[in-house]
MARTORGU-366532 format. One record per residue (C-alpha): residue in three letters; x, z, y; residue number from 1. Coordinates in Angstrom, 2 decimals. Example, Ala and Ser with C-alpha at 12.3 -4.5 7.8 and 13.67 -1.06 7.14 Angstrom:
2
   residuo        px        pz        py   num
       Ala     12.30      7.80     -4.50     1
       Ser     13.67      7.14     -1.06     2
//
This chain:
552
   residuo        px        pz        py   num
       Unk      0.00      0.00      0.00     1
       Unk      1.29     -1.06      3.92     2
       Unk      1.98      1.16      5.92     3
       Unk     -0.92      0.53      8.62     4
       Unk      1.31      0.83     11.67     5
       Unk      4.75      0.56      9.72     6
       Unk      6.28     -1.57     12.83     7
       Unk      4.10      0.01     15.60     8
       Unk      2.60     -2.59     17.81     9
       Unk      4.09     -5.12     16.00    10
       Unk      1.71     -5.27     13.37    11
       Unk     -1.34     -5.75     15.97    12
       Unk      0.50     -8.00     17.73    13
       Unk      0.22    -10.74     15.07    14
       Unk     -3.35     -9.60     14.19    15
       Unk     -3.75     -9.96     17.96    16
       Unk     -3.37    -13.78     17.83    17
       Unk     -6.60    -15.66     18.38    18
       Unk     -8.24    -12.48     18.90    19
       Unk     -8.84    -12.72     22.80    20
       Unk     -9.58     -9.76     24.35    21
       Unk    -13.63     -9.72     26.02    22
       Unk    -14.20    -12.57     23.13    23
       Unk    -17.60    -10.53     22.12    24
       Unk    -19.57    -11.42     25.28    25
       Unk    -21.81     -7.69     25.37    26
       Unk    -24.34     -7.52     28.32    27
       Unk    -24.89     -4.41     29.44    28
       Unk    -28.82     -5.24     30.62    29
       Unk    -29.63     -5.61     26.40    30
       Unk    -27.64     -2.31     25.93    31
       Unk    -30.41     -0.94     29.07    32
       Unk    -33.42     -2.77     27.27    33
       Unk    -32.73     -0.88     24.12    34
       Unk    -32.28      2.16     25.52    35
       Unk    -35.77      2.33     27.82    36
       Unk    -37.60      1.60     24.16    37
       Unk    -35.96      3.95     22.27    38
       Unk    -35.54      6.70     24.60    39
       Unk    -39.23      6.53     25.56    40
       Unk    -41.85      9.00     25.28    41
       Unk    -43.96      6.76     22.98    42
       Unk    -41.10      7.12     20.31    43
       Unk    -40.96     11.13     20.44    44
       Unk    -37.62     12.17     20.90    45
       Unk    -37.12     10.53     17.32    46
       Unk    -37.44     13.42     15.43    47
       Unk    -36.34     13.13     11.48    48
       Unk    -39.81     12.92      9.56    49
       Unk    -42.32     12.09     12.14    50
       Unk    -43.88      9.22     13.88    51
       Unk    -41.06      8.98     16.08    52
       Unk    -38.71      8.53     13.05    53
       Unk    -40.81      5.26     11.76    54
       Unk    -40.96      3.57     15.03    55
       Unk    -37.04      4.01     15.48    56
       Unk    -36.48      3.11     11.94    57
       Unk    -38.64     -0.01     12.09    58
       Unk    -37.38     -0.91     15.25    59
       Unk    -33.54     -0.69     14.44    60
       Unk    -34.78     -2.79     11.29    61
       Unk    -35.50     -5.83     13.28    62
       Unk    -33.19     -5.58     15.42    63
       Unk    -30.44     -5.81     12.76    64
       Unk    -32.71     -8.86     11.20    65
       Unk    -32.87    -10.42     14.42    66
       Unk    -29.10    -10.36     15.27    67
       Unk    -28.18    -12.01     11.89    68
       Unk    -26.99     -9.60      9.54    69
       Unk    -28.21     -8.77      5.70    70
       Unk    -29.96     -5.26      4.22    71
       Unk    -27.20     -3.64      3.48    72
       Unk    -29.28     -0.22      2.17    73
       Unk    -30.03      1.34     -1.27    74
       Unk    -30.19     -1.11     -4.28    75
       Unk    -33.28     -2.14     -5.62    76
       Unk    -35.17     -3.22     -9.13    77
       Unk    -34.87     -6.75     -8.49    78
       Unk    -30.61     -6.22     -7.49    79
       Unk    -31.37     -7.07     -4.02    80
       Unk    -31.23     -4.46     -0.94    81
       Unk    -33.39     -2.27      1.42    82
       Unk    -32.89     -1.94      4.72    83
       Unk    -32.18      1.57      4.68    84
       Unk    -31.10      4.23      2.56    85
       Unk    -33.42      6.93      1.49    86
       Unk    -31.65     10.75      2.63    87
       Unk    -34.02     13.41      1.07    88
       Unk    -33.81     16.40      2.93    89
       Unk    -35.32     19.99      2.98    90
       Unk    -37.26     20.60      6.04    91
       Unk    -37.97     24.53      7.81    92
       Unk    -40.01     25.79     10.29    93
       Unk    -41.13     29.08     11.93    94
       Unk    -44.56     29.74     11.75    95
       Unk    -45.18     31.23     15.15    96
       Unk    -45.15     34.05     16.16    97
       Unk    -41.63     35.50     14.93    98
       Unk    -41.90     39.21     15.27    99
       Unk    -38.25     40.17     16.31   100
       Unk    -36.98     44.03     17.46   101
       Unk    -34.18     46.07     17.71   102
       Unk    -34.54     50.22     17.45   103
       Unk    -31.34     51.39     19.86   104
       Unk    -30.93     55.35     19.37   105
       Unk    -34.47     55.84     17.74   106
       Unk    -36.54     53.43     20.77   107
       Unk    -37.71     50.15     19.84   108
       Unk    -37.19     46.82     22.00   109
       Unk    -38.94     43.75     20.84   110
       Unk    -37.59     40.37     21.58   111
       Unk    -38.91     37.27     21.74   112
       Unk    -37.80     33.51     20.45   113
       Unk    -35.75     31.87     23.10   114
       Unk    -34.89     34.57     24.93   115
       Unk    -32.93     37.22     23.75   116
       Unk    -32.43     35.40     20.87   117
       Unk    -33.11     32.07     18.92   118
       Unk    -33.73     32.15     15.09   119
       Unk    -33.19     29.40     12.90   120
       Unk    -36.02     28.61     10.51   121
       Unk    -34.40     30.22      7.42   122
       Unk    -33.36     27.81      4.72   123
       Unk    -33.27     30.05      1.47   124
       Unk    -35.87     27.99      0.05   125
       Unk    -38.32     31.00      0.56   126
       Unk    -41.43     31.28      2.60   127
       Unk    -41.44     34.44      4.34   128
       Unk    -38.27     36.82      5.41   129
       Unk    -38.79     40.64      6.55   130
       Unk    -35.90     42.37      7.61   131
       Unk    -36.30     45.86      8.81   132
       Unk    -33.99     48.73     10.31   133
       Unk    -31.06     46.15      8.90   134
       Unk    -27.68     48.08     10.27   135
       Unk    -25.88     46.05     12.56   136
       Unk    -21.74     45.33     12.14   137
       Unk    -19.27     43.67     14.63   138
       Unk    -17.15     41.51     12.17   139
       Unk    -15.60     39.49     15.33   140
       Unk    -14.94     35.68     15.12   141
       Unk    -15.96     36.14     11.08   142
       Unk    -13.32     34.07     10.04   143
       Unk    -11.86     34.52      6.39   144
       Unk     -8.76     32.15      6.19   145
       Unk     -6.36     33.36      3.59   146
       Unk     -3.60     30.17      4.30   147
       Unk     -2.93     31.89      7.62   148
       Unk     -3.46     35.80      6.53   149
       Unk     -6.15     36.11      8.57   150
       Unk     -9.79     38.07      7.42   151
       Unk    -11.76     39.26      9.52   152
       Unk    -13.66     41.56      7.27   153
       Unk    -11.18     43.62      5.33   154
       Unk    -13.51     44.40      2.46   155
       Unk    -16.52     45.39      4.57   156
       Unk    -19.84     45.74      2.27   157
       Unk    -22.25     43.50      4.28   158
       Unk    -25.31     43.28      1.60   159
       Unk    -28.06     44.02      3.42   160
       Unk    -26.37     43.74      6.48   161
       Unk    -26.94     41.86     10.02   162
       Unk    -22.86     40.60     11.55   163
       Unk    -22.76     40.23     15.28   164
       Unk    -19.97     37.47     15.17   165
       Unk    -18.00     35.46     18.43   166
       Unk    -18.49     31.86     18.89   167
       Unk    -15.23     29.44     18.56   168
       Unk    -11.58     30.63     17.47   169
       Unk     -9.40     33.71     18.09   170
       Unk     -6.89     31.64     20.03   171
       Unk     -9.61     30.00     22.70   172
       Unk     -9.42     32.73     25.40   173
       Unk     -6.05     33.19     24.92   174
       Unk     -4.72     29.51     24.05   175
       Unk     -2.35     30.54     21.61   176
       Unk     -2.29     31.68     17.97   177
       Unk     -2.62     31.26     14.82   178
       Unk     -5.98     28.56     14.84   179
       Unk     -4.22     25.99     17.52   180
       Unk     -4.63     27.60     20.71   181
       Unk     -7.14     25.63     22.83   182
       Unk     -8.12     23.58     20.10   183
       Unk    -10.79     24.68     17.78   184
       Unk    -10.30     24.53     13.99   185
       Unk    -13.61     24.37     11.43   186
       Unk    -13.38     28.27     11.57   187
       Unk    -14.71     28.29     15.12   188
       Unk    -17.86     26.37     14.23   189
       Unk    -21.13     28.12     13.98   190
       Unk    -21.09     25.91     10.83   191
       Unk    -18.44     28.04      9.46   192
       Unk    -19.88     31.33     10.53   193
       Unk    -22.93     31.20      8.28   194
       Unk    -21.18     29.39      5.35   195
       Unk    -19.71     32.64      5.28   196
       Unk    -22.58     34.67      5.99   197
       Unk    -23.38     33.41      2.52   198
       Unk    -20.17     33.92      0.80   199
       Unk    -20.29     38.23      2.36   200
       Unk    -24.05     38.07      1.23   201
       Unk    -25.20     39.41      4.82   202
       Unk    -28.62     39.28      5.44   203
       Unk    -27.82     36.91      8.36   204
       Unk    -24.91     36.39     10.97   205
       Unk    -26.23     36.33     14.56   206
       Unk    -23.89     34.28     16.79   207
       Unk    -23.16     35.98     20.39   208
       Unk    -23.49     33.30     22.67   209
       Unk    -20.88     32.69     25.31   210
       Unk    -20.86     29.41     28.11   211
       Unk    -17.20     28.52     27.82   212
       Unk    -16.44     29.43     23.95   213
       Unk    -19.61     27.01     23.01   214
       Unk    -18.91     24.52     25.26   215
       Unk    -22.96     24.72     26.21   216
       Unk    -25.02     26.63     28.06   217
       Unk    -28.09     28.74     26.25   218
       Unk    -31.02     26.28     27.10   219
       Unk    -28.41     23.63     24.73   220
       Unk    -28.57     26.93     22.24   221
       Unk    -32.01     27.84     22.33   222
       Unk    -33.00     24.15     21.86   223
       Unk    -31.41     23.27     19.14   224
       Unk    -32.58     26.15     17.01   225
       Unk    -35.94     26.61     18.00   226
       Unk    -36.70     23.71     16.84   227
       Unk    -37.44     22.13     13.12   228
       Unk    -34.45     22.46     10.83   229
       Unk    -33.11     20.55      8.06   230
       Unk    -30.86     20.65      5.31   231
       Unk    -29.86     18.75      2.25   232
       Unk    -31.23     19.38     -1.11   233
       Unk    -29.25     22.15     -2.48   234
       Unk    -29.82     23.27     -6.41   235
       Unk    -28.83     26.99     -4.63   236
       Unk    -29.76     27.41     -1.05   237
       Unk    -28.50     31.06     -0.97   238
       Unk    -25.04     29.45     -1.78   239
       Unk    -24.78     28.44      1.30   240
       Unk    -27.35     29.94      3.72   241
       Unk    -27.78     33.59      4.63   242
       Unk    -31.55     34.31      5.11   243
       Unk    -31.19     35.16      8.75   244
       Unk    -29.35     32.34     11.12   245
       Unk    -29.21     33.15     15.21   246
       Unk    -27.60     33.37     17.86   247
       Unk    -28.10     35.96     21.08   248
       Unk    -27.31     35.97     24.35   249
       Unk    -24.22     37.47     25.69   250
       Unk    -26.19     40.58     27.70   251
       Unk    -28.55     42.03     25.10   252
       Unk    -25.33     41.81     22.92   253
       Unk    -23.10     43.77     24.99   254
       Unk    -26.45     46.53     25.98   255
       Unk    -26.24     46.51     22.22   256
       Unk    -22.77     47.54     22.40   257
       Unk    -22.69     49.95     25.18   258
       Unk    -26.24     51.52     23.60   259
       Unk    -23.53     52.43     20.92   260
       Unk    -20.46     53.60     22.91   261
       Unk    -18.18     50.43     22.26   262
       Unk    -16.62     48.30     24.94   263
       Unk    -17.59     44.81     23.98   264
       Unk    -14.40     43.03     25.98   265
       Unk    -12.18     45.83     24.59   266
       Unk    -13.06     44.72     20.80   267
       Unk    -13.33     41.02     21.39   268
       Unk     -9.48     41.36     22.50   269
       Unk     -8.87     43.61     19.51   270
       Unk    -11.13     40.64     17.31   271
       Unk     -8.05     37.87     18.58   272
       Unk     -6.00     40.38     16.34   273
       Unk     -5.35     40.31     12.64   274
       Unk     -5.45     43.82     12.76   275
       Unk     -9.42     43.94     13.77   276
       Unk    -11.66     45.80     11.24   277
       Unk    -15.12     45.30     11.18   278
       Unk    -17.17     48.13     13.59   279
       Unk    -20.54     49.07     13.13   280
       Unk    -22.93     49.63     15.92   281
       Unk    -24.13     53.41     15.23   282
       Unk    -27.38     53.77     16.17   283
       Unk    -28.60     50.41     16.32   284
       Unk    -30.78     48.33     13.71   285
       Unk    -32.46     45.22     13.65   286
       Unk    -35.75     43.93     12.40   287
       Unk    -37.38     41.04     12.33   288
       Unk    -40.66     39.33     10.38   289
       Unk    -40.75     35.55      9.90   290
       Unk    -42.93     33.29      8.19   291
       Unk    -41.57     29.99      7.08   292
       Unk    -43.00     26.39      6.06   293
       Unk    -40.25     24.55      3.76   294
       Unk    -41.04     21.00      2.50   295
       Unk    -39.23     18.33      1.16   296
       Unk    -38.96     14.93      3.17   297
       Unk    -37.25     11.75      2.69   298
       Unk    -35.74     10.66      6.47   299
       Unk    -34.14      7.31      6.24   300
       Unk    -30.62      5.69      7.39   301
       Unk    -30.52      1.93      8.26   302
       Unk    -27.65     -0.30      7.31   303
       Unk    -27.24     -4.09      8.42   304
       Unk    -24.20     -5.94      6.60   305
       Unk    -21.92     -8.97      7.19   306
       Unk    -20.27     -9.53      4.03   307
       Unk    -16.59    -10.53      4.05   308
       Unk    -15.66    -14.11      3.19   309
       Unk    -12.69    -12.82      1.33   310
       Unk    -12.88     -9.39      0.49   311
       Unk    -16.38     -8.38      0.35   312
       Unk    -15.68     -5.17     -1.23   313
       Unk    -13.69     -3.60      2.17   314
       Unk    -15.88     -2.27      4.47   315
       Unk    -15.17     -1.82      8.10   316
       Unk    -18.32      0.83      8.65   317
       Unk    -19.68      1.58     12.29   318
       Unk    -21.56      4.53     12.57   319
       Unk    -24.46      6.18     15.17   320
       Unk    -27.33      8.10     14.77   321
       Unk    -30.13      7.65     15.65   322
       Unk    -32.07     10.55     15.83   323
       Unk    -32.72     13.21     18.52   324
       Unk    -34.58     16.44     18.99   325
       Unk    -37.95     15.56     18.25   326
       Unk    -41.00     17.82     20.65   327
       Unk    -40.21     21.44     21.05   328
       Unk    -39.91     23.80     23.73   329
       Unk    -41.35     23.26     27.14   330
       Unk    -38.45     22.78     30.06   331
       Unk    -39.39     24.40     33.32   332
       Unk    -41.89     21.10     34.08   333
       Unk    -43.51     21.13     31.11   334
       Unk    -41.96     18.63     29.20   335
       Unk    -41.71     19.09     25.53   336
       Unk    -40.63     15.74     24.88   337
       Unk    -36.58     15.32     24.14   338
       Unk    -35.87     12.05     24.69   339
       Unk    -32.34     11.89     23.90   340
       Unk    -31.56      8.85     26.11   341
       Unk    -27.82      9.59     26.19   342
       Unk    -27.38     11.67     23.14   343
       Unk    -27.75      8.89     21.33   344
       Unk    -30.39      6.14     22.10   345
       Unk    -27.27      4.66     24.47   346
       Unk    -24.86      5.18     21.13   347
       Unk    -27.41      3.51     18.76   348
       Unk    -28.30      0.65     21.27   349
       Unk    -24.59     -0.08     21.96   350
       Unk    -23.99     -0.38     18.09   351
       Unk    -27.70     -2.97     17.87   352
       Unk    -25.57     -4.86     20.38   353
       Unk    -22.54     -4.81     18.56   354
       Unk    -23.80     -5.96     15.64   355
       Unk    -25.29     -9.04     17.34   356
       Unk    -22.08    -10.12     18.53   357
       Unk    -20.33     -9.38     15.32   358
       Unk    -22.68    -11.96     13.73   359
       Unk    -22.41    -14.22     16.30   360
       Unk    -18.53    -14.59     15.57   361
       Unk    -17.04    -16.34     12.78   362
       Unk    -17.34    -14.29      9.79   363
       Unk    -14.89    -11.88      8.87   364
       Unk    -12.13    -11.50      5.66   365
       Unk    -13.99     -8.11      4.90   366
       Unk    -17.52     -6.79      5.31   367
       Unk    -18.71     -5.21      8.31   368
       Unk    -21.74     -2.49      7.95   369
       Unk    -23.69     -1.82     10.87   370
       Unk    -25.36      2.46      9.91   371
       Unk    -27.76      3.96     12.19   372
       Unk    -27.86      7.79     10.61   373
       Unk    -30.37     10.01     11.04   374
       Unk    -30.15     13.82     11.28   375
       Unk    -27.43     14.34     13.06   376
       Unk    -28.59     16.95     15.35   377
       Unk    -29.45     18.78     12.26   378
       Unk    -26.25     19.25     11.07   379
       Unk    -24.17     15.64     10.20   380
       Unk    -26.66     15.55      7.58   381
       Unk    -27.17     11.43      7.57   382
       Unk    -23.88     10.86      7.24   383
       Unk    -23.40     13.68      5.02   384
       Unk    -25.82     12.23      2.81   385
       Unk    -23.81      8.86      3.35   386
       Unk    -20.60     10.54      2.45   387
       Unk    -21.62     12.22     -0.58   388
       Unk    -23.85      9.41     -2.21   389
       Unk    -22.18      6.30     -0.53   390
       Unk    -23.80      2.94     -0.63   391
       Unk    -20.17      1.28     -1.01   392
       Unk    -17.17      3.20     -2.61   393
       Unk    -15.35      5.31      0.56   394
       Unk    -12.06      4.31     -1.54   395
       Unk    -12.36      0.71     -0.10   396
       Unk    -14.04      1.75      3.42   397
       Unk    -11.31      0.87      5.60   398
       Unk    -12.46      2.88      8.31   399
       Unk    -15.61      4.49     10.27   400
       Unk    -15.84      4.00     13.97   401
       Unk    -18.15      6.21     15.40   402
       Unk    -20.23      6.31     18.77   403
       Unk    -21.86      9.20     19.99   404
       Unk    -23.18      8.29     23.75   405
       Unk    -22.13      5.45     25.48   406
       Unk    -20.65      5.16     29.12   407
       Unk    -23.57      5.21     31.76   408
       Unk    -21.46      5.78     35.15   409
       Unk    -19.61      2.47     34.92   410
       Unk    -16.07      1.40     33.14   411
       Unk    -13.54      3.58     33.82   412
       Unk     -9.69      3.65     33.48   413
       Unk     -9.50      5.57     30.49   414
       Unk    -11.03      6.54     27.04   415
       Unk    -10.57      9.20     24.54   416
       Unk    -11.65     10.01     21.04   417
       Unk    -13.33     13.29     19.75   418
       Unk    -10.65     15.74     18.56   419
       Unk     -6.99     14.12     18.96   420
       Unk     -7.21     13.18     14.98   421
       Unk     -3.99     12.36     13.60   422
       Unk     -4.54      9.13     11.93   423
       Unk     -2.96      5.44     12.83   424
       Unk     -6.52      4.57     13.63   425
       Unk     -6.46      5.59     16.49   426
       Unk     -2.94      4.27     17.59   427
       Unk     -4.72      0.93     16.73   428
       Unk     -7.32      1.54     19.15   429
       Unk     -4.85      2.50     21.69   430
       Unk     -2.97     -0.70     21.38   431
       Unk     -6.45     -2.26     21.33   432
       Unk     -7.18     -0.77     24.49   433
       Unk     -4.33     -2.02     26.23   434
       Unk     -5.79     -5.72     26.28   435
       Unk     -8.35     -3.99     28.36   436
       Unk     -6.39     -2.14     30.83   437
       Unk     -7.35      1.29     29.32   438
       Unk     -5.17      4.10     28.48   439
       Unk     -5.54      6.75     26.71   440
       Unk     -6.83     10.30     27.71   441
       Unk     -6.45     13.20     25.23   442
       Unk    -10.08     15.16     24.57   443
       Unk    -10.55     17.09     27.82   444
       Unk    -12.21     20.01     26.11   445
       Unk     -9.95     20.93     22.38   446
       Unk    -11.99     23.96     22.30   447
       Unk    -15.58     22.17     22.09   448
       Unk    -14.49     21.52     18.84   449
       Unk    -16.25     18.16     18.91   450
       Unk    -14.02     16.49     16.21   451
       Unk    -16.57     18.65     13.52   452
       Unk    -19.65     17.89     15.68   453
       Unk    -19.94     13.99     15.11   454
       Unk    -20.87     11.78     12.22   455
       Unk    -17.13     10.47     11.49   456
       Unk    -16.60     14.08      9.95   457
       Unk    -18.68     13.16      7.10   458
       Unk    -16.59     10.47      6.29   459
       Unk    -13.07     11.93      7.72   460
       Unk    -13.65     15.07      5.49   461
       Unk    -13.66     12.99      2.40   462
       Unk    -10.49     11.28      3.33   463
       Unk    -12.16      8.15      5.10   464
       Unk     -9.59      7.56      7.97   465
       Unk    -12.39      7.85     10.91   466
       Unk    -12.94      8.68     14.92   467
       Unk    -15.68      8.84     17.14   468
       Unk    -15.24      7.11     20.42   469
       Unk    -15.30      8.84     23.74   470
       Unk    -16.08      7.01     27.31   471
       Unk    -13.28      8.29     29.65   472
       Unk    -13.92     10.18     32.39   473
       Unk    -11.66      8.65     34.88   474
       Unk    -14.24      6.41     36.75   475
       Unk    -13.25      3.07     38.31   476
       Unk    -15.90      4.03     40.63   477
       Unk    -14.40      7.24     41.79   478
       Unk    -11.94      8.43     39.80   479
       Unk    -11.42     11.50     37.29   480
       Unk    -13.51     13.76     39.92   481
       Unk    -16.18     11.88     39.86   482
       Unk    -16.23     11.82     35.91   483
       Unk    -15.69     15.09     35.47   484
       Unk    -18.30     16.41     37.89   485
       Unk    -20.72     13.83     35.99   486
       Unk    -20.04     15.51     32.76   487
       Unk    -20.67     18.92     33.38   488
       Unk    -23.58     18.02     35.17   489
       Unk    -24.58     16.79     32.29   490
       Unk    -23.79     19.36     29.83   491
       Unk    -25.54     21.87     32.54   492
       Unk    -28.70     20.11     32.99   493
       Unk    -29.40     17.68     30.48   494
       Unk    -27.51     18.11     27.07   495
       Unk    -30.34     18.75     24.61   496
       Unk    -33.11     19.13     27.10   497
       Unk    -35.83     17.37     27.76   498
       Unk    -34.27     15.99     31.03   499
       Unk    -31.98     13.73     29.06   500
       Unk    -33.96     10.52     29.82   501
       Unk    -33.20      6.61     30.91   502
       Unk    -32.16      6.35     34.42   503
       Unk    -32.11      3.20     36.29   504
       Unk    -28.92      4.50     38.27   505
       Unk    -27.10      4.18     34.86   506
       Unk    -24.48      1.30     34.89   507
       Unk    -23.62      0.35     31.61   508
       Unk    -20.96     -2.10     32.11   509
       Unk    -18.71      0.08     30.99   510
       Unk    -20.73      0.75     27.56   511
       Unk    -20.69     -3.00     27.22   512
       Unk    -16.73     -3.05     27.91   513
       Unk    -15.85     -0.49     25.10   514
       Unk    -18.38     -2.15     23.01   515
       Unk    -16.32     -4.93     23.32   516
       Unk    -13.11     -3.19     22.58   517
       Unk    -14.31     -1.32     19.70   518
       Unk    -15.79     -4.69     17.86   519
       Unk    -12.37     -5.98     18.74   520
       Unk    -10.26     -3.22     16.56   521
       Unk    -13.19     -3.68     13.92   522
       Unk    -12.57     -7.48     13.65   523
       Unk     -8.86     -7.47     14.09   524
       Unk     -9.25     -4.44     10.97   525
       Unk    -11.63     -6.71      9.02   526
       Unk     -9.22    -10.18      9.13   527
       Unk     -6.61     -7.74      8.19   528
       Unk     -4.86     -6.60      4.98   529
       Unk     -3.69     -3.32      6.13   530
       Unk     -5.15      0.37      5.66   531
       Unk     -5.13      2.81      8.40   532
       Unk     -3.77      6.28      7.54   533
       Unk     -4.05      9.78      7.92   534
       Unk     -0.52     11.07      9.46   535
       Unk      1.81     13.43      7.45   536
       Unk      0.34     17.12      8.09   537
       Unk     -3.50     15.89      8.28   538
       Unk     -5.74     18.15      6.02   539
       Unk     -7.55     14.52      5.20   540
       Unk     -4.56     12.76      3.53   541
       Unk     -4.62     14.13      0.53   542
       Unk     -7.90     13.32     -0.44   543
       Unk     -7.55     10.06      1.16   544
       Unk     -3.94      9.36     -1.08   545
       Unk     -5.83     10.43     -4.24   546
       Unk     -7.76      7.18     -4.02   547
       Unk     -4.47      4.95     -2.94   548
       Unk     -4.74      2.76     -6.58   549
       Unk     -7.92      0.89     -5.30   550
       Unk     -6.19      0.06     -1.97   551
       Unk     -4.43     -3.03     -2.64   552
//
């Protein structure tokens, strides 16, 4: 097997020929059309298993007919294939009202859903969970990570326990460490935090919620989890869910604290330790009564192909998902719709559009697939699905090139990719880039931890080299401040709210511009012989090498 980038720009540079940069031709005014239709109120915030989800899925479906390409989905009787790919999920919701206290020093305070706190649906599999007078234990960032003699819990009994645990890694406030400093690892993932909430057998982890550790603001928190939940089908659901899944804001937290004579600051510091011990909160308990409606549902990914001329069985996959929130909470207007216009009708139309031009081109040496995921928001769990039951063998996907958003405030100088991954993929894309006059720009905010919070983790995970592109922040159209200011405004006011919607101020020229780009590294990757790799020290490559035979 080559050595992807064995010469460094060498190798692209012959690739390069006949390959003209801007060859794709991507208006930005289809990218807009896309997104008014799919980010519209008539398609629901395209919630997994509801009206919203057919129209999306039905509408993707002829787009990817119209532009050219071939089902590319699950196999059928007759040999021939679907459109999509059936992901069967489990699906959880509160029945309202949750009945949720806390008895501080022998006095009860109730508190209520969204507020105080925010309660995942349980996933157990069970339809009602009471918890009362559970004691409450500080076990700090909950982290367990033997390979760097870190453990958080020391031996601590939890059964029958509620953890109070900190968001993100040991190392963020401080930016040095053992987990990477600024960066966050998996173990500073709410993810993480109740996969082990399982392992300790606590009744439930509740997650203290902090602005800058998260990366998002509570209305982003109490959102997302107030909402329906979903999961893959799992033969053991208490494998890998505690019953009781929250997070709480930061104040009622520290009271919590105080109530018991600790100093909440003092023990987070001691937490960034590997000296911490767990530390109950004396005199505090928690209760809380919830009834719970689990079904099973079958959601659905969509996958348009170009088959390779030459080597059919590569497959250059591009990834986005489709889905968004769905209806749930009320902002302050009244508006229970989440539209998701951003985050990621603008991903999902960019890819319709890229697939348009990619079968408008000659055809390529390998296949192309064109996957729309769904259930992203609820945890990767389209691509996971993908990943785990894939529709071609990940030993010959070449690569997945993932888009989560799309550039609305014009081009801009620069681009990034979620998470820095170490893999020649992206050192492709960066030479790529250069035939558009972009460079570079490392991911602004390591401690968001966003490499684990888009689709290409499904596939990177399993050794699949894979990124997720990132529109750069600084702006032709004023510059880094401009950019940045945009994208905390965002984050602030519309990330996961109902206020992300289409704007006509967007300008997507810069969308259409990277769309370009990216189909660029695709084809160049898809007329090509060569592999891209993890780099030496990735915790991918060695599931990726233990495939290397059917790489040829």
């Amino acid at each position: 097997m080559k050595q992807f980038l064995l010469a460094g720009a060498c190798a692209w540079a012959v690739l390069a020929l006949g390959a003209p940069a801007g060859a794709a031709d991507i208006d930005p005014a289809k990218i807009a059309d896309h997104v008014k239709i799919l980010a519209s109120d008539a398609f629901e915030g395209r919630g997994p298993a509801t009206a919203g989800e057919v129209k999306t899925v039905q509408y993707l479906t002829d787009q990817f007919k119209a532009a050219g390409l071939q089902p590319g989905g699950d196999l059928q009787k007759d040999g021939a294939r679907a459109w999509t790919q059936d992901v069967p999920l489990a699906q959880f919701d509160n029945k309202d009202p949750i009945k949720v206290s806390v008895t501080v020093n022998g006095q009860v305070q109730t508190w209520a859903q969204g507020e105080q706190i925010a309660i995942r649906a349980p996933q157990t599999g069970v339809d009602h969970v009471s918890v009362k007078d559970a004691p409450v234990v500080f076990v700090g960032y909950g982290v367990k990570a033997p390979e760097r003699n870190w453990d958080d819990f020391k031996g601590v009994d939890l059964k029958g326990k509620i953890a109070l645990v900190l968001v993100n890694d040991p190392d963020f406030e401080t930016g040095q460490g053992d987990f990477g400093g600024k960066a966050m690892t998996y173990y500073g993932r709410w993810t993480y935090k109740y996969e082990e909430a399982a392992r300790q057998g606590a009744v439930g982890f509740i997650v203290i919620h902090e602005t800058a550790p998260a990366s998002y603001g509570w209305n982003t928190v109490k959102n997302s989890n107030t909402n329906t939940v979903f999961d893959i089908i799992r033969a053991d659901p208490t494998k890998a869910h505690a019953p009781i899944e929250a997070w709480i804001q930061r104040d009622p937290a520290v009271e919590l604290f105080k109530a018991s004579g600790l100093d909440f600051e003092a023990l987070k510091k001691q937490a960034q330790t590997r000296d911490f011990k767990p530390v109950t909160l004396k005199g505090v308990t928690f209760s809380t009564d919830i009834a719970v409606d689990a079904k099973k549902i079958v959601s659905k990914n969509v996958a348009g192909l170009l088959p390779g001329t030459k080597h059919p069985e590569d497959k250059v996959i591009y990834t986005a998902h489709w889905d968004h929130l769905g209806v749930g909470l009320p902002d302050a207007k009244g508006d229970r719709i989440y539209n998701g216009a951003l985050d990621n009708a603008s991903g999902t139309s960019v890819l319709i559009e890229m697939a348009r031009a990619a079968a408008a081109q000659p055809r390529t040496e390998r296949s192309m697939l064109f996957l729309a995921v769904t259930a992203e928001e609820k945890g990767l769990l389209g691509s996971e699905y993908y990943a785990a039951n894939p529709l071609y063998p990940l030993a010959t996907t070449v690569a997945d090139i993932n888009m989560d958003g799309a550039s609305v405030n014009g081009p801009s100088r620069d681009f990034g990719t979620s998470g820095d991954a170490p893999l020649t993929l992206q050192d492709d894309l960066i030479e790529v880039a250069k035939g558009y006059h972009m460079t570079y720009s490392p991911d602004p905010r390591p401690g968001a931890g966003s490499f684990f919070r888009s689709d290409h983790f499904s596939f990177a995970k399993r050794g699949v080299p894979a990124i997720s592109f990132g529109g750069g922040q600084d702006l032709v159209n004023g510059g880094k401040a401009r950019g940045e200011a945009l994208q905390k405004a965002y984050t602030t006011d519309k990330y996961h709210q109902p206020a992300d919607e289409y704007s006509a101020d967007w300008d997507l020229t810069g969308a259409a511009q990277n769309a370009e780009m990216l189909l660029d590294l695709g084809t160049r990757l898809a007329n090509s012989r060569e592999w891209p790799e993890w780099k030496a020290g990735s915790e991918f490559k060695a599931e990726r090498d233990k495939t290397a035979s059917a790489r040829k």
